[in-house]
C-alpha positions as CSV (number, residue, x, y, z in Angstrom):
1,X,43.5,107.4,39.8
2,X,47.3,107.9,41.0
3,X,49.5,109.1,38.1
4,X,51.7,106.0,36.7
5,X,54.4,108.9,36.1
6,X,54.2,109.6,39.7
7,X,57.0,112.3,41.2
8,X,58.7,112.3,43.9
9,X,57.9,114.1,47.3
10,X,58.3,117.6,47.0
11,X,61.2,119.3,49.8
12,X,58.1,121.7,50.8
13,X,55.7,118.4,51.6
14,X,58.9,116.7,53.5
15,X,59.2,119.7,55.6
16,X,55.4,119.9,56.0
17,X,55.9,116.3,57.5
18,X,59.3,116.9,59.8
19,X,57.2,120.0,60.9
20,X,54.1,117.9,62.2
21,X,56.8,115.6,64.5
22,X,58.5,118.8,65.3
23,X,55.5,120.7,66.7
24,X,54.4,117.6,68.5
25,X,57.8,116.5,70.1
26,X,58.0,120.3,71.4
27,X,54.3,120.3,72.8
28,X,55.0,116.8,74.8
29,X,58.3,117.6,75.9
30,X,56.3,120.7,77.6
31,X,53.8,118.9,79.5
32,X,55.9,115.9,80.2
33,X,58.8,118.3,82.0
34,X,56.4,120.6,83.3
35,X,58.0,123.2,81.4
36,X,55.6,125.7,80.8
37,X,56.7,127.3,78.0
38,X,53.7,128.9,76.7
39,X,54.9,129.8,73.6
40,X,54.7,125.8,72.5
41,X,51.3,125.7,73.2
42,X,50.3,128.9,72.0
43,X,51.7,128.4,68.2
44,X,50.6,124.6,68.4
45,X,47.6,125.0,66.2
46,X,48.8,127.3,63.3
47,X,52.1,125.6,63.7
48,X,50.9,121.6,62.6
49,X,48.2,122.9,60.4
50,X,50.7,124.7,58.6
51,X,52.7,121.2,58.3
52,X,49.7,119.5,57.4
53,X,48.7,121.3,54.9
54,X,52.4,121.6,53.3
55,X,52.6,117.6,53.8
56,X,49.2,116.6,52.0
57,X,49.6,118.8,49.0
58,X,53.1,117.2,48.7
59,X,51.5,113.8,48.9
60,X,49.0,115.4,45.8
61,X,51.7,116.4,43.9
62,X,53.5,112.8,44.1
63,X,50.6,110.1,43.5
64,X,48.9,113.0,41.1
65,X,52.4,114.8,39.8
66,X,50.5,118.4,40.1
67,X,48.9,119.6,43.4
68,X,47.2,123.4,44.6
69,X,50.4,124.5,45.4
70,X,52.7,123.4,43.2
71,X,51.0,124.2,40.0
72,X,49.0,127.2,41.5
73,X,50.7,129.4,44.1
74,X,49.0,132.3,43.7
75,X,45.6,130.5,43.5
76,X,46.3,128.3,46.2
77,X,47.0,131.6,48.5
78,X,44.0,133.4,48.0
79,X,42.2,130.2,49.6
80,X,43.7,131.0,52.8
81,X,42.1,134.4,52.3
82,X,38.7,132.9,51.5
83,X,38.7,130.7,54.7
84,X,39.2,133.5,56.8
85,X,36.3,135.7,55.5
86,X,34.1,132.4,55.7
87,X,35.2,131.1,59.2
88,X,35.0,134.8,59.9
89,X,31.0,134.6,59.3
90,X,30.6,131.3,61.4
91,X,31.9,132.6,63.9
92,X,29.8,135.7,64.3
93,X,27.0,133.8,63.5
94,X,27.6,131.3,66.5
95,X,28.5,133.9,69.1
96,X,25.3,135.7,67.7
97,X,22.8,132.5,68.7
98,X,25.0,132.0,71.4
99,X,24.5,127.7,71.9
100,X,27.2,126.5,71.8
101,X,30.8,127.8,71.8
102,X,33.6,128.2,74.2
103,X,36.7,129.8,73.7
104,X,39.5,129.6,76.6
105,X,41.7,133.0,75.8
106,X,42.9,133.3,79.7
107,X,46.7,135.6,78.8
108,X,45.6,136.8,75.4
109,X,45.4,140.5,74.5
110,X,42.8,141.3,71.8
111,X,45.4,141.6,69.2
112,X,47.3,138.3,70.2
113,X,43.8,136.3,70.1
114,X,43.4,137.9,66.7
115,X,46.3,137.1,64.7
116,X,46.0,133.7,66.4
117,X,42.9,132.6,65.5
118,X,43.3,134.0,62.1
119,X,45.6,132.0,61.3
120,X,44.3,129.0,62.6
121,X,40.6,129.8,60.6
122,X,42.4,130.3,57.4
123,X,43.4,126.9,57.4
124,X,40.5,125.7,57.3
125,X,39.8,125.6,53.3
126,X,42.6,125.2,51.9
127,X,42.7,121.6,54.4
128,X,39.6,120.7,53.2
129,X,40.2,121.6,49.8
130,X,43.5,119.4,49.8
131,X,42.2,116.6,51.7
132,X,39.4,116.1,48.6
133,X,42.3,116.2,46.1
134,X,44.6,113.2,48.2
135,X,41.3,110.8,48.8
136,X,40.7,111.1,44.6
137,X,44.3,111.0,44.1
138,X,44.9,108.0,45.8
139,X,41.1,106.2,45.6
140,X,40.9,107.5,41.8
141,X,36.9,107.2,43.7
142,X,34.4,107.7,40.9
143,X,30.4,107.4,42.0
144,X,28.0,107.8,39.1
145,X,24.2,107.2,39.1
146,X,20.6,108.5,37.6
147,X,21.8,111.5,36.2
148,X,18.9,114.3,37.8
149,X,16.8,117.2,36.0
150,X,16.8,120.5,38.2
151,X,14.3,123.2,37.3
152,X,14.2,126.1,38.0
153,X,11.8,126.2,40.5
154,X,13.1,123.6,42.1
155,X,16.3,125.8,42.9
156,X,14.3,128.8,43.8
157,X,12.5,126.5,46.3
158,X,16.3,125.3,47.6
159,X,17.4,128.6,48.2
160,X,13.7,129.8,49.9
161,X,14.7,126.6,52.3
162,X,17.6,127.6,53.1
163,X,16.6,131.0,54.0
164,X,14.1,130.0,56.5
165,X,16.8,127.3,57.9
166,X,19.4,130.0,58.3
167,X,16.8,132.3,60.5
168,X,15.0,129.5,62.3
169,X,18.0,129.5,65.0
170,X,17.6,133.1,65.4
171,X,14.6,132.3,67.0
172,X,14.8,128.8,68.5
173,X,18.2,128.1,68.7
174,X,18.6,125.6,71.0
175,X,16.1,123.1,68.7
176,X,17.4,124.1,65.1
177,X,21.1,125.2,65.5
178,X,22.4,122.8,63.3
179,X,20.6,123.9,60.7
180,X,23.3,126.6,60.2
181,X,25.5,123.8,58.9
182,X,23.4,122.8,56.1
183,X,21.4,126.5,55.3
184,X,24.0,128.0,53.6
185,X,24.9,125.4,50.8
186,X,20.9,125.4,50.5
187,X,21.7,129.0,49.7
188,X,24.7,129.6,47.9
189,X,24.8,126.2,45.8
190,X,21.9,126.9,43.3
191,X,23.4,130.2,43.1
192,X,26.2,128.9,41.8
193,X,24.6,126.3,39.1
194,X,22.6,128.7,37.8
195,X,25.1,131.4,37.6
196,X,27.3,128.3,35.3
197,X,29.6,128.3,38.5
198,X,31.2,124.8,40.0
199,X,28.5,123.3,42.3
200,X,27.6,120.2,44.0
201,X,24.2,120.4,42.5
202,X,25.7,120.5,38.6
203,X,27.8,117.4,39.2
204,X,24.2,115.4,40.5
205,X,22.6,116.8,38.0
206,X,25.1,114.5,35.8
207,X,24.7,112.1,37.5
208,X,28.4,112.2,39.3
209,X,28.6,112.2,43.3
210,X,32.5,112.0,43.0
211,X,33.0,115.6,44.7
212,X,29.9,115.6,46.5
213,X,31.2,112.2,48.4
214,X,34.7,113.3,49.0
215,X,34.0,116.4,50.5
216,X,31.7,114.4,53.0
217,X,34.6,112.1,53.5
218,X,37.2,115.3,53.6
219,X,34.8,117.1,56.3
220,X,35.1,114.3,59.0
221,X,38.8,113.9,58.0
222,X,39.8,117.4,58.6
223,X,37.0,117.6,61.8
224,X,38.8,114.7,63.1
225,X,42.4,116.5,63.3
226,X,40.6,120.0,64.1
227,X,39.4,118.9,67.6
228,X,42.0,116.6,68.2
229,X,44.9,119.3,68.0
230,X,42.5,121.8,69.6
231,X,42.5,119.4,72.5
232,X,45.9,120.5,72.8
233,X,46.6,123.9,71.8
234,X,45.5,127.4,73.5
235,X,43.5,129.1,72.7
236,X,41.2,126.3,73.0
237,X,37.7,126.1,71.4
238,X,35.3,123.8,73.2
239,X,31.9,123.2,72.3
240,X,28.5,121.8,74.1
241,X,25.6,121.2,72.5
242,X,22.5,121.2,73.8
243,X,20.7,117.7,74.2
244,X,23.9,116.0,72.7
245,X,26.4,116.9,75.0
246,X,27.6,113.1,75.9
247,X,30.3,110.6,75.1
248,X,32.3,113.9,74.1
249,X,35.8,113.3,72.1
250,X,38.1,115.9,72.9
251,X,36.7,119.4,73.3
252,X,33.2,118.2,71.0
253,X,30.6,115.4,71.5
254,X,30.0,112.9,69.1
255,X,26.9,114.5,67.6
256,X,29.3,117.6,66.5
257,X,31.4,115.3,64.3
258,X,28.3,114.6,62.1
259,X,28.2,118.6,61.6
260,X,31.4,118.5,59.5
261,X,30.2,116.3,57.0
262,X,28.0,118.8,55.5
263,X,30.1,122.3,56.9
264,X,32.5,121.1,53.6
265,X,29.7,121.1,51.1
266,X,29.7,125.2,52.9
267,X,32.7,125.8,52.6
268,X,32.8,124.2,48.8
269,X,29.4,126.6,48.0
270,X,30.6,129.5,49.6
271,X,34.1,129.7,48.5
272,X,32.6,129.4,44.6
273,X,29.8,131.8,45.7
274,X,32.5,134.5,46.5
275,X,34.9,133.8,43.9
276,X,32.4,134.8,41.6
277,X,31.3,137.8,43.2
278,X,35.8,138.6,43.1
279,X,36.3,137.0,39.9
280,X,38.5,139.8,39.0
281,X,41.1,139.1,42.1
282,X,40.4,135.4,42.6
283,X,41.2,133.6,39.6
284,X,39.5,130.8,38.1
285,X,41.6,127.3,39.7
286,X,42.3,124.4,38.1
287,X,44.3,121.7,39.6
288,X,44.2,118.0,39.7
289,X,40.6,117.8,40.4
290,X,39.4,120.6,38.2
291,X,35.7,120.1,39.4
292,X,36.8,121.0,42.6
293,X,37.7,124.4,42.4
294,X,38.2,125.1,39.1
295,X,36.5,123.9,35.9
296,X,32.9,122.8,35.5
């Protein structure tokens, strides 16, 4: 629930805020007067991310009075780092099935396209990860039920699942591509309960769905912004999916939204999958929802 000692906005979260209006203002006072300035539309997307990012962890750290960034810098940096690596791995593995992305880079050297799209895919965590935090710091959301009894086998049979959903695309890509979405938290998620590592499954397993449900919630938050700021920014990255390529909104149709919802239960697996494997340079977070990404 919000902190009754609530703080006030931190200067970085105001700034995060000014530099959302700023980055817009510029970008419509381009295409309204024709200007052409290519710079406004090339640093659109790492530019309001940026501000996002700085503004919701600000709006953490007043209803909450701690935040990611406030109470761990160093911690809240090294998810940047994460995100790239995993956004990194998407991306090969979607060029590699080759269904259904589209990447407009007309004027970009190698190098340029690089660093931009770095940036832009290391926002991608941390945005997810800060979104959770302000929907439990504001909705103080709690959803408990039958608390659940995972075997062992049981897990071994999740993560034999998700093997053969993570290779079925190989093969028939154009049927089971979406799988991809889900096949890696069948995966990596067990993993990480029974290595005693934060996972979705250990907090069903009690009986609490409070991080499961606002990650969902999170994903088709943070989706919703992604392709609505790609819409304007270049590089652009537009996607078509077979069979479901109608009533599109922006650069995505509608069935891609529903892909978001589980791509942060992914991202959430994944992120605690490598952290363990790099314990030694990724430190164990806690913040203001310590099940997140920190404590058990």
């Amino acid at each position: 629930m919000v902190n009754p000692k609530s703080k006030n906005m931190p200067l970085y979260g105001i700034l995060g805020f000014l530099l959302i209006i700023l980055v817009n203002v510029t970008l419509w006072l381009n295409i309204i007067l024709d200007l052409n300035i290519e710079v406004f539309t090339h640093c659109y997307f790492p530019f309001i991310w940026a501000g996002f990012i700085l503004f919701v962890d600000g709006l953490v750290y007043k209803f909450r009075g701690k935040s990611l960034m406030k109470n761990n810098i160093k911690d809240f940096i090294s998810l940047f780092l994460v995100s790239f690596l995993i956004w990194t791995l998407f991306e090969i593995i979607v060029n590699c099935i080759q269904v259904w992305n589209f990447i407009e880079i007309d004027g970009f050297s190698f190098w340029g396209y690089f660093i931009i799209s770095s940036l832009v895919f290391s926002f991608v965590l941390p945005s997810i990860f800060e979104v959770t935090d302000l929907i439990n710091a504001l909705t103080g959301f709690k959803f408990k039920i039958k608390k659940f009894n995972f075997t062992r086998f049981f897990l071994y049979l999740t993560i034999f699942a998700g093997l053969i959903l993570f290779l079925l695309p190989i093969f028939y890509s154009k049927l089971t591509f979406p799988l991809i979405w889900i096949s890696l938290f069948l995966i990596f998620d067990p993993i990480n309960y029974m290595n005693d590592n934060p996972s979705i499954i250990r907090g069903i397993s009690k009986g609490d769905w409070q991080i499961a449900v606002s990650l969902l919630v999170a994903g088709i938050i943070v989706g919703f912004f992604w392709e609505f700021w790609n819409f304007w920014s270049y590089p652009k990255w537009s996607n078509s999916i077979p069979f479901f390529d109608f009533y599109r909104l922006f650069e995505i149709d509608l069935f891609g939204y529903s892909l978001y919802f589980f791509f942060s239960w992914e991202l959430f697996s994944m992120y605690h999958f490598i952290r363990n494997i790099g314990k030694s340079y990724l430190p164990r977070i806690t913040n203001s929802t310590k099940s997140l990404i920190g404590k058990k």
